[in-house]
N, C-alpha and C positions, 0 to 999 in steps of 0.2 A: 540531318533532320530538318525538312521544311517546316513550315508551317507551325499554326502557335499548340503546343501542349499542354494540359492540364491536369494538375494532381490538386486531387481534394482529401483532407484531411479531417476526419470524423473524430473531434473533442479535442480542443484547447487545452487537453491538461499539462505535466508535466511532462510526456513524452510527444503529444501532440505539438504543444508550443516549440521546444525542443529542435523536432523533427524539420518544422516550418522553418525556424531560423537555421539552420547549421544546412538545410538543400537552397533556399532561399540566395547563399553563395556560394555554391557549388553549379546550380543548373544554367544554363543561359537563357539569357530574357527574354527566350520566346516560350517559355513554363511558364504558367501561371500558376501561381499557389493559391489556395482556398481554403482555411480554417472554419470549420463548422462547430459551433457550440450554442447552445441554449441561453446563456446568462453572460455578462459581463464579467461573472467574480470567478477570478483563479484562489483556490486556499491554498496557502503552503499546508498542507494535510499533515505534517508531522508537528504543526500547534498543536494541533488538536486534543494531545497527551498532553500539554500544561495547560491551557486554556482552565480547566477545574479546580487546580491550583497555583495560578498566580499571570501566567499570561491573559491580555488583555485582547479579549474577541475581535478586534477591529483591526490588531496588528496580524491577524493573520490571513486578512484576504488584501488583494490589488485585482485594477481593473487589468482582466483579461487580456485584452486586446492591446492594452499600453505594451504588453511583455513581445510583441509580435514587429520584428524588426518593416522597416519600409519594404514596400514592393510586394506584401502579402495579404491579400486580400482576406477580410470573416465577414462570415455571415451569422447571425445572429437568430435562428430558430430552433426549437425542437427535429432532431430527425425523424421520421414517420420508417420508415426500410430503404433499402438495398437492392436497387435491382441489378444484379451482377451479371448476366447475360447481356443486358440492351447498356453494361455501364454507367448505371446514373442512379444518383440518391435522391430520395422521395424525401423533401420537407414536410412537416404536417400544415403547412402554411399551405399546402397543395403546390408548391414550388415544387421545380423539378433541377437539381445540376448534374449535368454531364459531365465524364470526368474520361480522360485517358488512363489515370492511375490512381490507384485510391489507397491510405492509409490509412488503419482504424484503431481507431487510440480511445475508445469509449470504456474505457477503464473499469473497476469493478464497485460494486451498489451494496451495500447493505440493505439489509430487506427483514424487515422486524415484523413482516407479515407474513411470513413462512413460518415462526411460531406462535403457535392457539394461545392467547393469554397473554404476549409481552404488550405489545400495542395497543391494542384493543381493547383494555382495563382499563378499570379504575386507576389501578394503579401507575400507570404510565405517567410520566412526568412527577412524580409523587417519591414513589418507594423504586420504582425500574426507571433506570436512565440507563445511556449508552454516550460515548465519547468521541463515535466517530464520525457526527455532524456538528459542525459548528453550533448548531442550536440546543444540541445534545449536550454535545462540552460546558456551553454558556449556561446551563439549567443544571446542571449537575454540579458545577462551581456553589450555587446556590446552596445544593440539597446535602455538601460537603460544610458549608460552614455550619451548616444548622442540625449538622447531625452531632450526637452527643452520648453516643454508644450503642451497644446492639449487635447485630447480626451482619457481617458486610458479605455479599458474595461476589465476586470479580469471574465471570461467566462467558465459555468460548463456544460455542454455537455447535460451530462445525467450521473446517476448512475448505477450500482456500481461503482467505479474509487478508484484505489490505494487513500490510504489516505486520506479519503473526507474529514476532514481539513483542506488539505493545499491550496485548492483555495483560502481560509477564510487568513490565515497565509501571502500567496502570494500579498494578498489585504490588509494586516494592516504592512505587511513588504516593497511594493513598498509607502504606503502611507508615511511610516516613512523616507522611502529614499529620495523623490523629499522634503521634510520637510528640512531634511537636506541638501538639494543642495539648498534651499531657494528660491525655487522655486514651493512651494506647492499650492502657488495664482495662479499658470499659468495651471494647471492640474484637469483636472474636471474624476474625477474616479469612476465606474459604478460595481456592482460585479449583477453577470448576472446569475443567477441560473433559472433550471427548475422546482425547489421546490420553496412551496410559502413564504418561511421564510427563513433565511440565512443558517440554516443546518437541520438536517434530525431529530432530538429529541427536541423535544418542547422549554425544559426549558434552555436546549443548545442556541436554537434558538434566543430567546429573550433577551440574556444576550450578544451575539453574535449582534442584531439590535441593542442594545443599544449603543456598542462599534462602530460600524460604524456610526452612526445616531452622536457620540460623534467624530471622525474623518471627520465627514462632507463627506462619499461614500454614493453614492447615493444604493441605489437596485434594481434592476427589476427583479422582482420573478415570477414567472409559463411561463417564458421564455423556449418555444422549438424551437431551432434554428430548420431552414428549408438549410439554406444554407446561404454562404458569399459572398454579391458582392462586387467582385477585383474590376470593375472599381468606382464603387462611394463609395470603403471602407465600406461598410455598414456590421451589423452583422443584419439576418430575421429570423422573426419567423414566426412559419406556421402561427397564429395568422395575419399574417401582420404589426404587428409593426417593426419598424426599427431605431440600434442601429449603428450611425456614429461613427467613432472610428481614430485615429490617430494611436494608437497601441494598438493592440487589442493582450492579453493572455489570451490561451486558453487551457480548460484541455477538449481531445476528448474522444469519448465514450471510453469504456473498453470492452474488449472480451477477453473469455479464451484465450489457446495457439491453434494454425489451426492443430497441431496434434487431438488433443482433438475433434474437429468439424471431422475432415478428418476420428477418428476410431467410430464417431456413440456413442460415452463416452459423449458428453456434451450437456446442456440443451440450447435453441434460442441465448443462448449468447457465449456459447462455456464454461459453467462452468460445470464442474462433479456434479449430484446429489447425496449428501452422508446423512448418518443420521447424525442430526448437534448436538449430542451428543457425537459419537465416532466417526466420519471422517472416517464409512467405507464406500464404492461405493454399492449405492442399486444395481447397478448393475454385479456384482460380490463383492461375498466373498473376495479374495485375494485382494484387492485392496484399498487403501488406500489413502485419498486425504488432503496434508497437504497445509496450507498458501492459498494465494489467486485463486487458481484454483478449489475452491469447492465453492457449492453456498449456503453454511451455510447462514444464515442470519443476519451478523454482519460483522463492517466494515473490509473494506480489508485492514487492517494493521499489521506493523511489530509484534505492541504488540498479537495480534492476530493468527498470526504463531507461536511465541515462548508460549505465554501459550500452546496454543492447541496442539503443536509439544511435550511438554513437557509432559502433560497428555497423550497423544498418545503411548508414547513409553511402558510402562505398561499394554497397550490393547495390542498394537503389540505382545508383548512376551504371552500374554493369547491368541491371537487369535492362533497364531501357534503351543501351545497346547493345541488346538479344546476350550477352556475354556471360560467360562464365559466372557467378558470383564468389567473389575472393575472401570475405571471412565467415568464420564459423563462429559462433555467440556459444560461450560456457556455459551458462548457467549462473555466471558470476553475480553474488552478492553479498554487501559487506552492511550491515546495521550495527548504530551502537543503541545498545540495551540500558535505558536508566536504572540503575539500582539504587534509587535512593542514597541518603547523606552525601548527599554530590557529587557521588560517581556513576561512572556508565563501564559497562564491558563493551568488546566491540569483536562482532563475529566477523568472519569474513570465508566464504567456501564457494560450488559449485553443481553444478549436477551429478559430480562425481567425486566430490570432497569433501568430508566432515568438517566442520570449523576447525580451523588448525591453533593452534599457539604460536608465539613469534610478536614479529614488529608490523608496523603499518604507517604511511604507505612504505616508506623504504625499509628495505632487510634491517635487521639487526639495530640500525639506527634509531627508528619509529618516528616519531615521538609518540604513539601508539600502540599500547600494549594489547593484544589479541587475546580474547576469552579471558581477562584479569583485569578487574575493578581498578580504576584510577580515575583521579580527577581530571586528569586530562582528556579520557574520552568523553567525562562530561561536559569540559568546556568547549572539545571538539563536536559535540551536539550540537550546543547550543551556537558556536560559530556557524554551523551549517547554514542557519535559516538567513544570515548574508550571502553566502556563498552560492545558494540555491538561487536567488534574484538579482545576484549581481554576474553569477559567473554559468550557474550551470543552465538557465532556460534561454538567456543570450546565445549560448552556443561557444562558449568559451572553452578551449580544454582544460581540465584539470588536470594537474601533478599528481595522479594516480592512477597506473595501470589498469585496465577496458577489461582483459582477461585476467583471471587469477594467478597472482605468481606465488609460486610453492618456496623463492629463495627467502633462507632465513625462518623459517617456519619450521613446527614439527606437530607428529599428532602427539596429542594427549597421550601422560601416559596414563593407562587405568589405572582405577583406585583399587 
């Protein structure tokens, strides 16, 4: 390979930064790398779910670019499109970069403007908050100490949505908090999903209604909001049913990034179609879609980007010599679920596997117990948020299996 090549990398986030350091020592020095992102601030995004009770807003962002090992070039703008024939990406700065290879890590957006009535009220900021902006989190922190009973709704949009356990987490951690302000008799709490069980994998599902049916939240399941009415507080569904609320949180749809929609690259929701084997773009060769802006079929989490990001980087280096590409991405992802009184559960499955039971990460040994409440999964949460700035956006491996391993595991048996 003469001459110099160049791979540009569309958002800094967790798979973006990732990606940049772990090819960054892999390709030879005649690659150029180039991170594109808008802002300086990286969040660790899974504060976000304590930030409203008890993490401190400022511990959960660092500067961007600090995370981006030497020899790796950012730029600092809004992306405008894609032009994927002529290979080069349109800044809105009216800047142009060319690229030999492009990776797009423009992750997924919450969008509170796809529903009539959340944003756009009175009510916003008041009586409707949501958790999955920093500013959101930080203002709802607020709207939680000063709340003093009432009506609480814990509200999931629709799917895909960054992290689709943490509405679940959101509802056994606000439940555990008015517990502890002693005042749990005054708070009747609703968790309001458009699926008809508490989460999207069966055996998930029912382990999960048990746990809530055992905190006394109520459900309302195959709930499709239609819109929010500000003046009588209410949350509607197209259905017609209607949910009265005091404070109402909400997690709103999810849509790729509007670059993504704006170059003709993403599918009704604004996500890249890729093969959800190797994360490349059916729609070009050179392109490559890591973390939450591709519409693999598995959830959009952090664990999710870093296996896939990691298996990824050994395709990368086969694709750009014309080669074979050698692995296949599962589907693999493993979250631990807060439950409140300071425990967590911790899933772990695939594109082709319900959450199993078992150990984690090693067989039998764990220290990890799989779909079963222990303190240990929650101090292993809360460990994480080291481990993610120290070990995993560096490009360090981690002592845990990339693909899913089934040893030591079993399914659930029914109830």
């Amino acid at each position: 390979m003469g001459g110099m090549q160049s791979l540009v990398i569309l958002g800094g986030g967790t798979a973006g930064t990732m990606a940049a350091n772990l090819l960054r020592r892999r390709l030879p020095s005649n690659w150029t790398i180039t991170v594109v992102d808008r802002d300086d601030r990286h969040p660790y995004q899974p504060g976000y779910l304590f930030v409203p009770f008890w993490m401190k807003p400022e511990r959960v962002t660092r500067d961007r670019w600090a995370q981006l090992h030497d020899g790796i070039q950012h730029v600092e703008a809004t992306i405008a499109r894609i032009d994927a024939p002529a290979r080069r990406v349109l800044l809105a700065t009216g800047q142009e970069l060319a690229y030999d290879w492009l990776v797009i890590a423009t992750g997924s957006h919450p969008r509170h403007d796809l529903v009539s009535g959340l944003s756009d009220g009175p009510l916003w900021g008041t009586k409707i908050h949501d958790f999955y902006t920093l500013d959101g989190a930080t203002r709802l922190a607020e709207a939680l100490r000063n709340f003093d009973g009432g009506k609480v709704l814990v509200h999931l949009a629709e799917l895909p949505i960054k992290c689709p356990v943490a509405p679940l987490e959101f509802t056994f951690l606000v439940e555990d908090h008015f517990r502890k302000r002693g005042i749990r008799h005054k708070v009747d709490i609703t968790f309001v999903t458009p699926l008809d069980g508490a989460f999207t994998k069966p055996v998930a599902s029912s382990a999960f209604g048990d746990l809530l049916e055992d905190r006394s939240v109520r459900v309302a399941s195959d709930f499709t909001v239609s819109h929010v009415d500000n003046d009588r507080a209410r949350l509607v569904a197209y259905d017609g049913r209607e949910l009265p609320f005091d404070l109402l949180v909400t997690v709103p749809p999810h849509t790729g990034a509007q670059c993504i929609t704006d170059s003709g690259l993403g599918d009704d929701m604004g996500f890249v179609p890729v093969d959800k084997h190797t994360l490349r773009a059916h729609a070009d060769d050179r392109i490559f879609v890591l973390g939450d802006a591709s519409d693999i079929p598995t959830s959009k989490a952090g664990s999710v980007a870093h296996f896939a990001t990691e298996l990824f980087v050994d395709n990368f280096l086969a694709a750009i010599e014309g080669k074979a590409l050698p692995n296949r991405f599962d589907g693999h992802a493993n979250c631990f679920l807060e439950s409140g009184r300071g425990e967590a559960l911790l899933l772990d499955f695939n594109y082709d596997t319900q959450p199993l039971t078992g150990s984690y990460p090693v067989p039998v040994v764990g220290p990890m117990r799989l779909l079963r409440r222990s303190r240990i999964n929650h101090l292993g949460k809360l460990a994480f948020e080291q481990i993610y700035w120290r070990m995993l956006l560096p490009g360090k491996r981690l002592p845990v299996p990339l693909l899913m391993s089934k040893a030591g595991k079993h399914e659930p048996r029914e109830h």
